[in-house]
ZANU-508921 format. One record per residue (C-alpha): x, z, y; residue number from 0; residue in one letter. Coordinates in nm, 2 decimals, always signed. Layout:
BEGIN
+--------+--------+--------+-----+------+
|      X |      Z |      Y |  nr | rest |
+--------+--------+--------+-----+------+
|      X |      Z |      Y | NUM |    A |
...
+--------+--------+--------+-----+------+
This chain:
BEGIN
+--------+--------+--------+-----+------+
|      X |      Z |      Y |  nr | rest |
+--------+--------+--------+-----+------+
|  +3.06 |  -1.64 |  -1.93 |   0 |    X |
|  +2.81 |  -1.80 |  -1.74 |   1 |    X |
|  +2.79 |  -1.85 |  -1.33 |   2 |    X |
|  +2.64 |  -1.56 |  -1.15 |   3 |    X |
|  +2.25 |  -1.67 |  -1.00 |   4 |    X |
|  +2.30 |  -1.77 |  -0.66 |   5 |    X |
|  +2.01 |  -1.56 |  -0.46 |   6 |    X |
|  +1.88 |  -1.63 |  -0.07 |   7 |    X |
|  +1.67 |  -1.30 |  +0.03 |   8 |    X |
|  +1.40 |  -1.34 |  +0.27 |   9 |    X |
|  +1.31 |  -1.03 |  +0.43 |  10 |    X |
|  +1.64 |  -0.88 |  +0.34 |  11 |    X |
|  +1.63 |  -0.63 |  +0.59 |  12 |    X |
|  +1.32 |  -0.47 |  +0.58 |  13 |    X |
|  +1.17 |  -0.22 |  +0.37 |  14 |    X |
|  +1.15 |  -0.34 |  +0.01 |  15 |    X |
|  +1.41 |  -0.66 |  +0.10 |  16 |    X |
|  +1.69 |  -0.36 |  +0.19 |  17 |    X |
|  +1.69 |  -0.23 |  -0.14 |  18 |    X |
|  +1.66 |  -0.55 |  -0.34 |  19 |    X |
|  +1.96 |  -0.61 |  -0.20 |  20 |    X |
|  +2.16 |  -0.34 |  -0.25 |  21 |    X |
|  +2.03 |  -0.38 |  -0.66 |  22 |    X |
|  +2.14 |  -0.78 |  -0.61 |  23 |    X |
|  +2.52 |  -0.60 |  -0.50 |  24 |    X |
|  +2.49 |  -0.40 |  -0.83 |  25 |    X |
|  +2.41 |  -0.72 |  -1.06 |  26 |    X |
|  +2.71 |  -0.84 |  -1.23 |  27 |    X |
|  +2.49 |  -1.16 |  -1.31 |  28 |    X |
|  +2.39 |  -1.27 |  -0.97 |  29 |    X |
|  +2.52 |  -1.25 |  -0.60 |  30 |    X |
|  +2.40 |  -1.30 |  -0.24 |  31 |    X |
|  +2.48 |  -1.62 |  -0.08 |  32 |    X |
|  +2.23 |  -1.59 |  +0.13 |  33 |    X |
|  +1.98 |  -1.36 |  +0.39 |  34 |    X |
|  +1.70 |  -1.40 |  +0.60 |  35 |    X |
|  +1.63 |  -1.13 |  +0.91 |  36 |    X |
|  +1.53 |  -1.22 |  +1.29 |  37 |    X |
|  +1.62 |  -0.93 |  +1.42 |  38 |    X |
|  +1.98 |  -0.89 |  +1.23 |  39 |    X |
|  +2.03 |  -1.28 |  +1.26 |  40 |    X |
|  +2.43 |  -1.39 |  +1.28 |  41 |    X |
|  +2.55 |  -1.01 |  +1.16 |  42 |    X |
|  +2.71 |  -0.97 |  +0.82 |  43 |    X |
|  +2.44 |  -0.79 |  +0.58 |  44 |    X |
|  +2.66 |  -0.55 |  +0.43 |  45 |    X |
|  +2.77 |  -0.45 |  +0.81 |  46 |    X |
|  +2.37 |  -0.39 |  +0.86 |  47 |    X |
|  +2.29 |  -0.22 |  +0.58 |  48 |    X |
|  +2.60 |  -0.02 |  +0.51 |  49 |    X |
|  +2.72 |  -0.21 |  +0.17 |  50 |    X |
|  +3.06 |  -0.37 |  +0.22 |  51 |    X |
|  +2.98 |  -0.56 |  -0.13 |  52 |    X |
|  +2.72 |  -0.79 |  +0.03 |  53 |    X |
|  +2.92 |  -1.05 |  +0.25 |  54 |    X |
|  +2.67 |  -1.29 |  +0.31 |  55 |    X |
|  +2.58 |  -1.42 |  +0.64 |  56 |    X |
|  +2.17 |  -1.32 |  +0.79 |  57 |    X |
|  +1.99 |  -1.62 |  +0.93 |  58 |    X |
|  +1.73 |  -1.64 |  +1.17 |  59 |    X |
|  +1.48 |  -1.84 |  +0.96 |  60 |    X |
|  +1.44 |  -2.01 |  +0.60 |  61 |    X |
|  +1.57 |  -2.33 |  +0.69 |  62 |    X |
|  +1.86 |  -2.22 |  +0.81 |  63 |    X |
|  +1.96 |  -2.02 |  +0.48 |  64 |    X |
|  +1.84 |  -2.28 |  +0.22 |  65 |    X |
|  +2.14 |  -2.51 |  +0.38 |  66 |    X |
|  +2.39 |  -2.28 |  +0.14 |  67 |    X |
|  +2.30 |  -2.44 |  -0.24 |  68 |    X |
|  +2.12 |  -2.11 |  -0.43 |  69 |    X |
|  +1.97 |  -2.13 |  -0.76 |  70 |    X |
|  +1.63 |  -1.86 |  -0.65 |  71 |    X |
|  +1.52 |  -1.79 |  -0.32 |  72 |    X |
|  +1.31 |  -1.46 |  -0.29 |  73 |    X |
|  +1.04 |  -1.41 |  -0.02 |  74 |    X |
|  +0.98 |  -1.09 |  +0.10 |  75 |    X |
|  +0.86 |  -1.17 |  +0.49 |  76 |    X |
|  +0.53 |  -1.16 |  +0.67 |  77 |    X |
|  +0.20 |  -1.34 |  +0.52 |  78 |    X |
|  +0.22 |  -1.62 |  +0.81 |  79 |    X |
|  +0.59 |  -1.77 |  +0.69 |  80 |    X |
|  +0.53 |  -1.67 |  +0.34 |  81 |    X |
|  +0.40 |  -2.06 |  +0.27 |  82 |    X |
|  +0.60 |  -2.23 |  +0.45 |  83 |    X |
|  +0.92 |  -2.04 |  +0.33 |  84 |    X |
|  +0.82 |  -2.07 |  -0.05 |  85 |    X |
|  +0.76 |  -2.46 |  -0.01 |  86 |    X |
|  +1.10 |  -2.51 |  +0.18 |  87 |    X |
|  +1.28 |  -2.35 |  -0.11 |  88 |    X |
|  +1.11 |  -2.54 |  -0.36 |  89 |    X |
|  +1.20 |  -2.86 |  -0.18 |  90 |    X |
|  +1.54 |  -2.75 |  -0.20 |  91 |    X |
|  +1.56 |  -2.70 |  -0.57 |  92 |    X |
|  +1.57 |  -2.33 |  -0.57 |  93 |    X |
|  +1.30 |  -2.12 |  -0.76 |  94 |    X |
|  +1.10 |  -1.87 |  -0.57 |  95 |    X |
|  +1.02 |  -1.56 |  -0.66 |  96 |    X |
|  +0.77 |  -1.38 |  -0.42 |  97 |    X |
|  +0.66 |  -1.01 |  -0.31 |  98 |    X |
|  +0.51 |  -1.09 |  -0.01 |  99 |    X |
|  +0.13 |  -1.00 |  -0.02 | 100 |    X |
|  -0.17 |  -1.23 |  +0.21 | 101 |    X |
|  -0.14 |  -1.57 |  +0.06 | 102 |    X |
|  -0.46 |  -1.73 |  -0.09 | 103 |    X |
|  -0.58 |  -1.93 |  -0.41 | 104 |    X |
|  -0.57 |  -2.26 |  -0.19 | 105 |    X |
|  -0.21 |  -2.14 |  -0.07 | 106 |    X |
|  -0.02 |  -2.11 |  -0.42 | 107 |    X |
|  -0.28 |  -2.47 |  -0.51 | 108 |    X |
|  -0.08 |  -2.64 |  -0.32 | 109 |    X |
|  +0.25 |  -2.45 |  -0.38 | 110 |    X |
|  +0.17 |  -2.51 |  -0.73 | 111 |    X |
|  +0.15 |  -2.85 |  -0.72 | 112 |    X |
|  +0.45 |  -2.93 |  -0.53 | 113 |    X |
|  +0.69 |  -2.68 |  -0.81 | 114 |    X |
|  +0.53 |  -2.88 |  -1.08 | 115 |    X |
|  +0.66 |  -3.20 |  -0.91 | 116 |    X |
|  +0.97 |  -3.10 |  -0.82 | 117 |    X |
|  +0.98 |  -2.88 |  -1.19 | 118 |    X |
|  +1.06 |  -2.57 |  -1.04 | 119 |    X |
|  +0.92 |  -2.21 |  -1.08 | 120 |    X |
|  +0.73 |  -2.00 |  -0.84 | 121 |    X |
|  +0.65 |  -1.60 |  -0.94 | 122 |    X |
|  +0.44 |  -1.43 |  -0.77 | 123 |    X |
|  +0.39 |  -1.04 |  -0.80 | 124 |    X |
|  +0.13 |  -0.86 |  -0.68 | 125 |    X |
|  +0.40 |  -0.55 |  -0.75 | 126 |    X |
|  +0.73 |  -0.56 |  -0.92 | 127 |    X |
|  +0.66 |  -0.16 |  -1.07 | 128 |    X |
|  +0.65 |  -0.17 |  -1.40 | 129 |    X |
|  +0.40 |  +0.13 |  -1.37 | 130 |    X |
|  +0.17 |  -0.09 |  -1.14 | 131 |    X |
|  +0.21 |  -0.38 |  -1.42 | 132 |    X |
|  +0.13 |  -0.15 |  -1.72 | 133 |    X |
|  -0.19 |  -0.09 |  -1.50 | 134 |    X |
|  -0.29 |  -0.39 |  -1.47 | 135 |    X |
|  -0.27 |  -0.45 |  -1.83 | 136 |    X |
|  -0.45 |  -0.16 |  -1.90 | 137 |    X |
|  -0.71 |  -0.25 |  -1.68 | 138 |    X |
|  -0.75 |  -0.60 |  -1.85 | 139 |    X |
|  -0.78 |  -0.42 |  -2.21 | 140 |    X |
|  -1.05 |  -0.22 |  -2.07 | 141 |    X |
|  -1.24 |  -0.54 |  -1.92 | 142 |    X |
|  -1.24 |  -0.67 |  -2.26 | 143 |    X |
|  -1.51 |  -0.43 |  -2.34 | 144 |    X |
|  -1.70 |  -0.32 |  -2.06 | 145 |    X |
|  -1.89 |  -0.52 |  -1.85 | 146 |    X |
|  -1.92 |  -0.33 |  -1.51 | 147 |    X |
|  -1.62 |  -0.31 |  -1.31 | 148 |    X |
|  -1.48 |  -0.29 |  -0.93 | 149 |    X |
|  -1.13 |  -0.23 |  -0.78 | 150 |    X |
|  -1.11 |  +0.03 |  -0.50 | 151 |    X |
|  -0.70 |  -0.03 |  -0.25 | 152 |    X |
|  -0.60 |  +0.17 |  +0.03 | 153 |    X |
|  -0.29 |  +0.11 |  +0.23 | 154 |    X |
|  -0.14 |  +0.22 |  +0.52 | 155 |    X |
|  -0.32 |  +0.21 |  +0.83 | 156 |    X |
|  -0.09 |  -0.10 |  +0.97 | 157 |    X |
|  -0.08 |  -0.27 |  +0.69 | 158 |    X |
|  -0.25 |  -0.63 |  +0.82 | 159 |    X |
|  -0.32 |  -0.82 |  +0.51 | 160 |    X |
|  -0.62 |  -0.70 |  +0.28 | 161 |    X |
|  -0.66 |  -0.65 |  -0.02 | 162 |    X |
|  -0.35 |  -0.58 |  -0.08 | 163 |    X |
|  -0.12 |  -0.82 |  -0.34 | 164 |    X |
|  -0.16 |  -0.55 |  -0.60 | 165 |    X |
|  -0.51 |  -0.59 |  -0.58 | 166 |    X |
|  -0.55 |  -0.97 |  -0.55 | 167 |    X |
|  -0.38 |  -0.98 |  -0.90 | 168 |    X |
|  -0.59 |  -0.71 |  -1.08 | 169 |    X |
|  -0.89 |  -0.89 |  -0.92 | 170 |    X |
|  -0.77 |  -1.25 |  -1.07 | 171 |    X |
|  -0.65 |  -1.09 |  -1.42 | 172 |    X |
|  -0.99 |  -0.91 |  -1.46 | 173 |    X |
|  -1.20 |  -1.21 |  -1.33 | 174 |    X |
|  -1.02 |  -1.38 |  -1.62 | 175 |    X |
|  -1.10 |  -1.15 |  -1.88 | 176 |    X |
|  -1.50 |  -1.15 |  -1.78 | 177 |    X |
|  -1.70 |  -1.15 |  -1.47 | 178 |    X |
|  -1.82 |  -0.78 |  -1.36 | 179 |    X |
|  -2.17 |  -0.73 |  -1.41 | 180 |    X |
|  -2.41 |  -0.61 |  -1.13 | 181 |    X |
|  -2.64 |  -0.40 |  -1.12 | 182 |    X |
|  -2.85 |  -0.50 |  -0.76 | 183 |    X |
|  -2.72 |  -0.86 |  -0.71 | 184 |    X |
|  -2.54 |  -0.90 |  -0.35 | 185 |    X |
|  -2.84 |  -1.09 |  -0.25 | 186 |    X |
|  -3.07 |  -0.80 |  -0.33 | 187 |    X |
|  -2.87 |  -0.51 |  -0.15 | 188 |    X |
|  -3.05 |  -0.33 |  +0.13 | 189 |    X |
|  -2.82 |  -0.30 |  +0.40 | 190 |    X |
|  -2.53 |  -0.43 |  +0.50 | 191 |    X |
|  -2.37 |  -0.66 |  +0.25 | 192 |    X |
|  -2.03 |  -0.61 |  +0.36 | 193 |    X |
|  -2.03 |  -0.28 |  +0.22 | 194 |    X |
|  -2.03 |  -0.38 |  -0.13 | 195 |    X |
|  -1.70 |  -0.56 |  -0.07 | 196 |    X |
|  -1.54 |  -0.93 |  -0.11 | 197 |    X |
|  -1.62 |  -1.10 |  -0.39 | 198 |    X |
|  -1.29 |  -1.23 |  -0.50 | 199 |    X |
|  -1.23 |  -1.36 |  -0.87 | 200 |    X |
|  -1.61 |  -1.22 |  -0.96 | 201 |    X |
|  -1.51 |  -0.91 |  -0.91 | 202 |    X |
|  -1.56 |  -0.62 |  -0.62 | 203 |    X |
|  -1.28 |  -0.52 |  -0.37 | 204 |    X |
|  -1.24 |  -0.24 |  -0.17 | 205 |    X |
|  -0.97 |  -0.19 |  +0.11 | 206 |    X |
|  -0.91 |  +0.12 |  +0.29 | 207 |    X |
|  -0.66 |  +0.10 |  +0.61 | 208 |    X |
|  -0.60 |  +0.50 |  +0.73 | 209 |    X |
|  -0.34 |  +0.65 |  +0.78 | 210 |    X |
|  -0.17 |  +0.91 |  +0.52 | 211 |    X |
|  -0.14 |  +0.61 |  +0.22 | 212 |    X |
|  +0.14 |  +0.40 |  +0.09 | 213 |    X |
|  -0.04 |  +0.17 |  -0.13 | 214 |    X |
|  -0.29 |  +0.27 |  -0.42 | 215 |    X |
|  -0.48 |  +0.07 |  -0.66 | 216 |    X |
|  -0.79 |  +0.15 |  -0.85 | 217 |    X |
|  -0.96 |  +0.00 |  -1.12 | 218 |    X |
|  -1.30 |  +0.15 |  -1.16 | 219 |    X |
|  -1.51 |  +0.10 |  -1.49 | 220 |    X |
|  -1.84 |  +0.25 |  -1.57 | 221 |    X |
|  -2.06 |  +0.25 |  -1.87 | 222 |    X |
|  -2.37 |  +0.46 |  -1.96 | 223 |    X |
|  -2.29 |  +0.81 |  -1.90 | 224 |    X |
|  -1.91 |  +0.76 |  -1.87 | 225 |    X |
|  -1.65 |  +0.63 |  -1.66 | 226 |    X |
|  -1.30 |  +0.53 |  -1.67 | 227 |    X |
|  -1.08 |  +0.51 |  -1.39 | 228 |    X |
|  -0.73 |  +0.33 |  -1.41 | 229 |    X |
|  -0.54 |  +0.43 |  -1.09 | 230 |    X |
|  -0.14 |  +0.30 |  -0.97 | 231 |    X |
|  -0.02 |  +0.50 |  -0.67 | 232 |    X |
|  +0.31 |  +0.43 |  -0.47 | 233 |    X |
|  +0.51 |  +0.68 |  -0.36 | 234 |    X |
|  +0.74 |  +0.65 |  -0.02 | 235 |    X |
|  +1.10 |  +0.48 |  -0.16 | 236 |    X |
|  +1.14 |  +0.13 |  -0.27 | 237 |    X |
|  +1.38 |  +0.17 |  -0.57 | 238 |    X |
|  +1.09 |  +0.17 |  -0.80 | 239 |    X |
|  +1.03 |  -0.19 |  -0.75 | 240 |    X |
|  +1.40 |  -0.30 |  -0.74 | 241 |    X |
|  +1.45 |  -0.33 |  -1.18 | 242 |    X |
|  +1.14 |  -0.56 |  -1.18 | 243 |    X |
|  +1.24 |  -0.81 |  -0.91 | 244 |    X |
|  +1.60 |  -0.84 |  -1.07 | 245 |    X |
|  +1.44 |  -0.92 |  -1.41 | 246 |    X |
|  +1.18 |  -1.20 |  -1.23 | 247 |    X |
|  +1.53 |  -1.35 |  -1.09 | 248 |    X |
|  +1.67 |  -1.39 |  -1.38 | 249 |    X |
|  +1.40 |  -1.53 |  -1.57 | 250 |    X |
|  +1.19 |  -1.73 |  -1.35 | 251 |    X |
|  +1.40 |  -2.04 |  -1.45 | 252 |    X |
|  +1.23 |  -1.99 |  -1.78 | 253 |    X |
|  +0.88 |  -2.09 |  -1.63 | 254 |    X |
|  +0.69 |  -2.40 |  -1.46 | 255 |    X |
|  +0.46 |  -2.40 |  -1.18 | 256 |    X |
|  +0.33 |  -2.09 |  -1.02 | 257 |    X |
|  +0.28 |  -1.81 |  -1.25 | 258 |    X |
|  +0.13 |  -1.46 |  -1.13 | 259 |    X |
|  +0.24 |  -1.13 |  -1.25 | 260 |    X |
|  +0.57 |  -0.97 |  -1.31 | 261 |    X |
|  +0.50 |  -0.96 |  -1.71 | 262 |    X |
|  +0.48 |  -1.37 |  -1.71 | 263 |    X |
|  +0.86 |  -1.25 |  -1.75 | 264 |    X |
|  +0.85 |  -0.93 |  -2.01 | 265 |    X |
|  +0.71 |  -1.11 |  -2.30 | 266 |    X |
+--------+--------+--------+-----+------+
């Protein structure tokens, strides 16, 4: 029988982190050597979060974890010590495997780089839902044949990076499938500009902060008389993205380099 995956969670207290690693206690396959959480930092996590089978030790930051040996390190912190977290794991021969939303192209360049050096893996997911991954797919499908397209994101009104990582990855998979056509050219729009949106992977993005949303995700596609609209909504509880993080753990060993999108693992 082969040796369970030694996991380090970043972010193993909050929100999404919280019930990753209650799955991780489930796991037959893989155990937690290893947390990350400022504010529960020196406390057992299984005497924080109430689940006697996870007896690892919370540290205050990255470093301090990464001195236990693990075989994947997963990042689910804040945008500012996303980068630095990801590249410290890397250099300590784990694979990452990332949820946290805000970093740019020029961030996981130079993450990239350094895996492929070192041979490691980095997997980033804009959402670990298989619903959310199914729309993405969807979305590209529909891409293939029609040629105007924009994505539309609201979040919660605290929510500090925008777009959301959801959105980021529909923009880059649809910007690789064709860039969206335009009716009035951004140079040629009366009125603000900003109101059209960023520009990101040659497509239009959206992002709505108010209050009353989780996180939802639109992919908005329109053709002569007719439109389609390919829509992921989140609802208030965690669990649904728990399944898809434990299959990027165990399978991120299987890639190179830094790979976006939870199905780089479901083929």
């Amino acid at each position: 029988m082969a040796e369970a995956l030694r996991v380090i969670l970043a972010g193993a207290t909050g929100w999404a982190g919280s019930a990753l690693a209650r799955g991780i206690a489930t796991a037959d396959d893989m155990r937690l050597v290893g947390a990350v959480g400022r504010r529960a930092a020196g406390r057992r996590l299984g005497d924080v979060l109430q689940e006697p089978r996870l007896d690892c030790l919370v540290h205050g930051s990255a470093a301090e974890a990464l001195a236990a040996p693990a075989d994947v390190f997963v990042e689910f912190t804040k945008p500012e010590a996303a980068k630095a977290n990801i590249l410290a794991a890397v250099a300590a021969g784990c694979h990452a495997v990332v949820g946290t939303s805000g970093l740019t192209d020029a961030d996981y360049d130079e993450i990239d780089r350094v895996a492929r050096e070192r041979r490691r893996a980095v997997l980033a997911c804009g959402n670990f839902a298989i619903t959310a991954v199914l729309m993405m797919k969807f979305a590209e499908m529909a891409a293939g044949y029609l040629d105007h397209f924009e994505i539309v994101e609201a979040a919660h009104a605290d929510k500090v990076d925008t777009p959301s990582g959801t959105a980021r990855e529909l923009a880059a998979r649809l910007g690789r499938v064709k860039q969206a056509k335009l009716a009035v050219p951004l140079d040629q729009v009366r009125g603000p500009r900003e109101t059209r949106g960023a520009t990101m992977s040659g497509v239009q993005v959206h992002a709505m902060r108010v209050p009353g949303y989780l996180l939802a995700v639109e992919a908005v596609f329109g053709a002569a008389g007719e439109r389609l609209q390919i829509r992921h909504e989140a609802g208030a509880s965690a669990e649904p993205y728990v399944g898809g993080a434990l299959l990027a753990i165990r399978r991120v060993h299987t890639l190179v380099g830094v790979q976006r999108g939870l199905d780089a693992v479901m083929k």
